[in-house]
C-alpha positions in Angstrom: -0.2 4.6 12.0 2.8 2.2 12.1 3.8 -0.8 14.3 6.3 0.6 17.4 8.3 -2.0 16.6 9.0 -1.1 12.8 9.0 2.3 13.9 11.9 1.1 16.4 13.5 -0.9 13.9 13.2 2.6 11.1 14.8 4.8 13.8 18.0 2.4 14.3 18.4 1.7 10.6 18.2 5.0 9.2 18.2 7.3 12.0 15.5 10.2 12.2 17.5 12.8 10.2 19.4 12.1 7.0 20.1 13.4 3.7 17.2 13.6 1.3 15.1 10.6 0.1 13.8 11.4 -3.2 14.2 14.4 -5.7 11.6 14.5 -8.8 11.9 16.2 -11.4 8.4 18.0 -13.2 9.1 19.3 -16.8 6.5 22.0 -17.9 7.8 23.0 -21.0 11.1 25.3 -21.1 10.9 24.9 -17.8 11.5 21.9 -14.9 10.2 21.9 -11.1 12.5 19.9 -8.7 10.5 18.4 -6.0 13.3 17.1 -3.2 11.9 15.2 0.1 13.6 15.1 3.1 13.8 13.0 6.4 12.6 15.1 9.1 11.9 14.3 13.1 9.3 12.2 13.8 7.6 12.0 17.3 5.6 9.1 19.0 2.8 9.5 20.5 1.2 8.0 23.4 -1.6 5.6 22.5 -5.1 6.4 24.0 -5.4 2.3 24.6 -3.4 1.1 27.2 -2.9 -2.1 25.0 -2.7 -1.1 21.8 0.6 -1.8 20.2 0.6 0.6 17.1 1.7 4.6 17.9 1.0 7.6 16.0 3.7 9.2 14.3 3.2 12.8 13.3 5.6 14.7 11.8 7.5 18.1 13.5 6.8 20.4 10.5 4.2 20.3 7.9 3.6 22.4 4.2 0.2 22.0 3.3 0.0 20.4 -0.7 -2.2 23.9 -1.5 0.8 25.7 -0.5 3.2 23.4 -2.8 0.9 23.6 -5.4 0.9 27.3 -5.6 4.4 27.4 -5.3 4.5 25.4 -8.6 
């Protein structure tokens, strides 16, 4: 959970799509696992509390660490 308001000021600042964020680099050996994170859409959602000030953000698209780890 995040503030609205940063989430507001996240949205104008960098927008909700953009290039990618971070790119890591795993070496195993002979061999080397690039790991690259992307913005994706985020989506608010509607607060169960009339008055709470803080919104949910989930994300549009989701890959389960399991499934990253046995793609590594």
């Amino acid at each position: 959970f995040i503030p609205y308001e940063l989430y507001q000021d996240l949205v104008q600042s960098y927008k909700k799509i953009g290039t990618e964020i971070v790119r890591k680099v795993i070496s195993s050996g002979d061999f080397q696992t690039v790991i690259e994170t992307f913005y994706i859409p985020l989506r608010v959602r509607k607060s169960r509390q009339t008055l709470s000030t803080t919104k949910q953000i989930y994300r549009s698209r989701r890959t389960k660490l399991e499934d990253l780890k046995t793609d590594i």
